[in-house]
matplotlib code that plots the C-alpha trace (Angstrom):
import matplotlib.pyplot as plt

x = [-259.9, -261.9, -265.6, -265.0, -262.2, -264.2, -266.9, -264.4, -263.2, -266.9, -267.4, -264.4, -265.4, -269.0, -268.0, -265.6, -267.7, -268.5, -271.8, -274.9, -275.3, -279.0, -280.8, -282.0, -285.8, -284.5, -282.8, -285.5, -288.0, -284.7, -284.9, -288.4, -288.6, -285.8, -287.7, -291.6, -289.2, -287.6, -291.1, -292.6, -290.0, -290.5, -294.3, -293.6, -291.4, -293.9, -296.5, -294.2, -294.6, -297.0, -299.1, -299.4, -297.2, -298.2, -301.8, -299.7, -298.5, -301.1, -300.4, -297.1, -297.1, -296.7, -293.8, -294.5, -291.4, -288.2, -289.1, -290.2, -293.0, -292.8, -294.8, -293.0, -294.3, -293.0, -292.3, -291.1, -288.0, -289.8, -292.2, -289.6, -289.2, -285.5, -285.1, -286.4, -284.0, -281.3, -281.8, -281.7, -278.6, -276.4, -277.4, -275.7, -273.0, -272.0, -272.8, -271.3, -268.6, -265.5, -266.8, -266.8, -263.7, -262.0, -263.2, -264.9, -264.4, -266.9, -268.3, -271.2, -272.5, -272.1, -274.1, -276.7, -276.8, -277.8, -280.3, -282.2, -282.3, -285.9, -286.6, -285.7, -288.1, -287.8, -289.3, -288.9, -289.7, -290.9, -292.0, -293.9, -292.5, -288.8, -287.7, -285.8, -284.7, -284.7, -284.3, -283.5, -284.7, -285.7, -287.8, -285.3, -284.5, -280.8, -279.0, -276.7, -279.0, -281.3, -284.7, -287.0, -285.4, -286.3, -282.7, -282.2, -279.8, -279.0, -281.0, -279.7, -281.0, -280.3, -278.2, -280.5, -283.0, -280.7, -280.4, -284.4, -285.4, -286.1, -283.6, -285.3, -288.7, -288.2, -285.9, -289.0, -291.5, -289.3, -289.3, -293.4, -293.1, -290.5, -293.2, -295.8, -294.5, -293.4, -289.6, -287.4, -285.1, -283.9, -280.7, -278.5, -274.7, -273.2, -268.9, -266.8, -265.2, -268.9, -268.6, -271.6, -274.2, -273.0, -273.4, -277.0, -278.1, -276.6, -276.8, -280.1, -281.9, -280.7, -279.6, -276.6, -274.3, -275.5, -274.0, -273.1, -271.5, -267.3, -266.8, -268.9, -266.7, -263.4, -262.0, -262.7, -262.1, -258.1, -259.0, -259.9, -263.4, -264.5, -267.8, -270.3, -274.0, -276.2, -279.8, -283.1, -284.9, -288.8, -289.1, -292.5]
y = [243.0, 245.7, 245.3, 246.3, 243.8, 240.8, 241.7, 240.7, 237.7, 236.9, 236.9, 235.3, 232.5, 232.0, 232.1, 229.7, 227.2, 224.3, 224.4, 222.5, 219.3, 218.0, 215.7, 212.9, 214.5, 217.5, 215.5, 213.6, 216.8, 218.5, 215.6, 215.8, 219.2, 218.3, 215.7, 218.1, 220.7, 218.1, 216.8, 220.2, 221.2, 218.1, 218.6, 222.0, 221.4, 219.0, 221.0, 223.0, 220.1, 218.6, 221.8, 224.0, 226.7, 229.3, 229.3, 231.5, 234.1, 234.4, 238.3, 238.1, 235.6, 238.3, 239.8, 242.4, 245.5, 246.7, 244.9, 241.6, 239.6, 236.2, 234.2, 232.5, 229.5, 226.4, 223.4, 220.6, 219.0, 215.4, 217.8, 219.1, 217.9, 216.6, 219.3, 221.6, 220.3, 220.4, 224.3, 224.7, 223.1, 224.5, 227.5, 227.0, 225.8, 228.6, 231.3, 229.6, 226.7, 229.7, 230.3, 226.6, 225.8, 228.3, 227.3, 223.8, 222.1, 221.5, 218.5, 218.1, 214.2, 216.2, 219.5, 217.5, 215.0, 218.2, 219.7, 217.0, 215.7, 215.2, 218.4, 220.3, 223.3, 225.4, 228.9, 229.1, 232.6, 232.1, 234.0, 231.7, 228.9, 230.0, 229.8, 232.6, 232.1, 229.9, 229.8, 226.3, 226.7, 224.0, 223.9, 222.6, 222.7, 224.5, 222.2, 225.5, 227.7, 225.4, 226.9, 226.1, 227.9, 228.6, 227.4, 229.9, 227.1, 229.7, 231.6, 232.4, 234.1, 234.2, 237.0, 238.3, 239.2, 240.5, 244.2, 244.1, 243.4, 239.8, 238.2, 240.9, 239.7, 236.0, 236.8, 238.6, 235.8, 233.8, 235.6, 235.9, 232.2, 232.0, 234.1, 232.1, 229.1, 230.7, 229.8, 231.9, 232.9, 232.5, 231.7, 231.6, 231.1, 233.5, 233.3, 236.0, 236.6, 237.0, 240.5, 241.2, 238.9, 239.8, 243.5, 242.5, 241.2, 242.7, 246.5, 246.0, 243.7, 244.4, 240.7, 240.3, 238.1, 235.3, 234.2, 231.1, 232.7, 232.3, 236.0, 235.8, 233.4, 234.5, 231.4, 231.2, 234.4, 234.5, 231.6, 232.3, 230.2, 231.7, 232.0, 233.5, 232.9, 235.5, 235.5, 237.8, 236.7, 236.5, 235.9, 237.1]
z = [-0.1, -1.2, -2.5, -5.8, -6.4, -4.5, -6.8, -9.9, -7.9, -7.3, -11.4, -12.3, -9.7, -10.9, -14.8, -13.8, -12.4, -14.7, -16.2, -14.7, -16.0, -17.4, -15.6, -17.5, -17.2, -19.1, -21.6, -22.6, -22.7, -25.3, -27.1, -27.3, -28.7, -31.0, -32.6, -32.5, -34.3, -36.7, -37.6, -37.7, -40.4, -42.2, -42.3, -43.8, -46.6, -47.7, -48.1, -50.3, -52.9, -54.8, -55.2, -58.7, -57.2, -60.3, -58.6, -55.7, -58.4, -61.3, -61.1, -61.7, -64.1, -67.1, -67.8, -70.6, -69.8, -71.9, -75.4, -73.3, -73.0, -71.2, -69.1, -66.3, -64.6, -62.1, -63.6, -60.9, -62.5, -63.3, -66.1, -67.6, -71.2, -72.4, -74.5, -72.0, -69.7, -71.6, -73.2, -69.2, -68.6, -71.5, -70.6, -66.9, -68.5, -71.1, -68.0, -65.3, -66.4, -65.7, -62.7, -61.3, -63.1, -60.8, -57.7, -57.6, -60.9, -63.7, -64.5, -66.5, -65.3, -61.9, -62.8, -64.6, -61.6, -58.9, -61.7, -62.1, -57.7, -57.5, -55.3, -57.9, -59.0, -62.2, -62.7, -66.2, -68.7, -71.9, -75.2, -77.1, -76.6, -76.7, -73.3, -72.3, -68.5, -66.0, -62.1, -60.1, -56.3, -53.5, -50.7, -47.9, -44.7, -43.8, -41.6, -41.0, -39.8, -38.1, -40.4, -43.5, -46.3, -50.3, -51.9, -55.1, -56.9, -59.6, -61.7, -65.5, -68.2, -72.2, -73.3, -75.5, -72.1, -69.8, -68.9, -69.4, -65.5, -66.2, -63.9, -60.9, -61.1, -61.6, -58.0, -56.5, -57.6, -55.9, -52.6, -52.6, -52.9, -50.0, -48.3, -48.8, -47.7, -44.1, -45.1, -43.1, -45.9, -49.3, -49.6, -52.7, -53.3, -55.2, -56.9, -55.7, -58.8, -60.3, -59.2, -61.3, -59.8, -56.8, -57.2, -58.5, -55.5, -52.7, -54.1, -56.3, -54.0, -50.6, -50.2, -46.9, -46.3, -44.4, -40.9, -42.7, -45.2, -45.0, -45.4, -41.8, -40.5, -38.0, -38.3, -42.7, -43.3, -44.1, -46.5, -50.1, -50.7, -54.0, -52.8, -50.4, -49.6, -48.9, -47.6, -47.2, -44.3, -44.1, -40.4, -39.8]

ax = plt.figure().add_subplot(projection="3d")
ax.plot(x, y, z, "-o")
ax.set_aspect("equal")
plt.show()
């Protein structure tokens, strides 16, 4: 046998052989970690809450550009008046209802349900007091990708304010906020056949698809999910 080929054998052997087991010393130390990194998360999408986020962006606060003039502010879901609420959620539903329809079904029990889960945060533009556009987003950690992420929900804005730059500075609030907060990422789900959104994000605002998107998936991608989720990440 010559060296080169023993070599190979010598490879094939050694990737072959099955892999060390843990000793139970090691196991508890993993376990360990597990739990200091389960708490640390925890401890960190805490301090997301509770706090008057607008303190973090009074600069940006103003929007006054292309016939505009809004203030935007966070409102935690649980401050949101019914009407409020509800301007916010018929909105969603006139914008996005298609969208759903052709991919996970609409209902609007079910839609109302998710808007209202009490992590829920809104970043809401107004004029006056005629609000104008909205954007739901969490604090959460993503079971997927094993990190504290900002959730960007959706973010939707009256017809009458689009094409103004509105809907790209509520997104950029939202990433100083992501920022802030040390979350990795932001992370938003966005419909395939919502060709414009996703054009908005991933050409305009140099968003990628996520590894946990289905388009990034071998074993997803011959199936048709109607959606991908796409990220920015803010690992420092």
């Amino acid at each position: 046998i010559n060296a080169e080929y023993g070599g190979l054998e010598t490879t094939q052997l050694e990737m072959n052989q099955p892999k060390k087991k843990q000793t139970a010393k090691e196991k508890k130390l993993a376990i360990k970690l597990q739990n200091e990194k389960a708490k640390e998360s925890a401890n960190l999408i805490k301090s997301c809450y509770g706090i008057d986020h607008n303190e973090y962006f009074k600069p940006l606060q103003i929007y006054k550009k292309n016939g505009l003039n809004a203030e935007i502010s966070v409102y935690p879901v649980n401050s949101l008046s019914k009407e409020l609420f509800e301007w916010a959620f018929q909105l969603v539903k006139t914008n996005m209802q298609k969208y759903y329809e052709e991919t996970w079904g609409w209902s609007d029990s079910g839609k109302k349900s998710e808007m209202k889960e009490s992590d829920a945060l809104y970043l809401i533009a107004k004029e006056g007091q005629k609000p104008i556009g909205f954007a739901h987003f969490r604090f959460t950690f993503e079971q997927l990708k094993g990190t504290e992420v900002l959730y960007l929900y959706e973010i939707q804005i009256e017809e009458s304010a689009r094409g103004k730059g509105l809907g790209t500075w509520m997104t950029q609030i939202l990433e100083f906020l992501a920022y802030k907060f040390k979350m990795k990422y932001l992370l938003l789900t966005v419909f395939k056949e919502n060709k414009k959104a996703f054009n908005f994000y991933t050409n305009k605002l140099n968003y990628k698809l996520d590894s946990t998107s289905p388009g990034a998936q071998v074993d997803l991608q011959s199936e048709d999910e109607g959606h991908e989720v796409l990220s920015k990440c803010f690992i420092r």
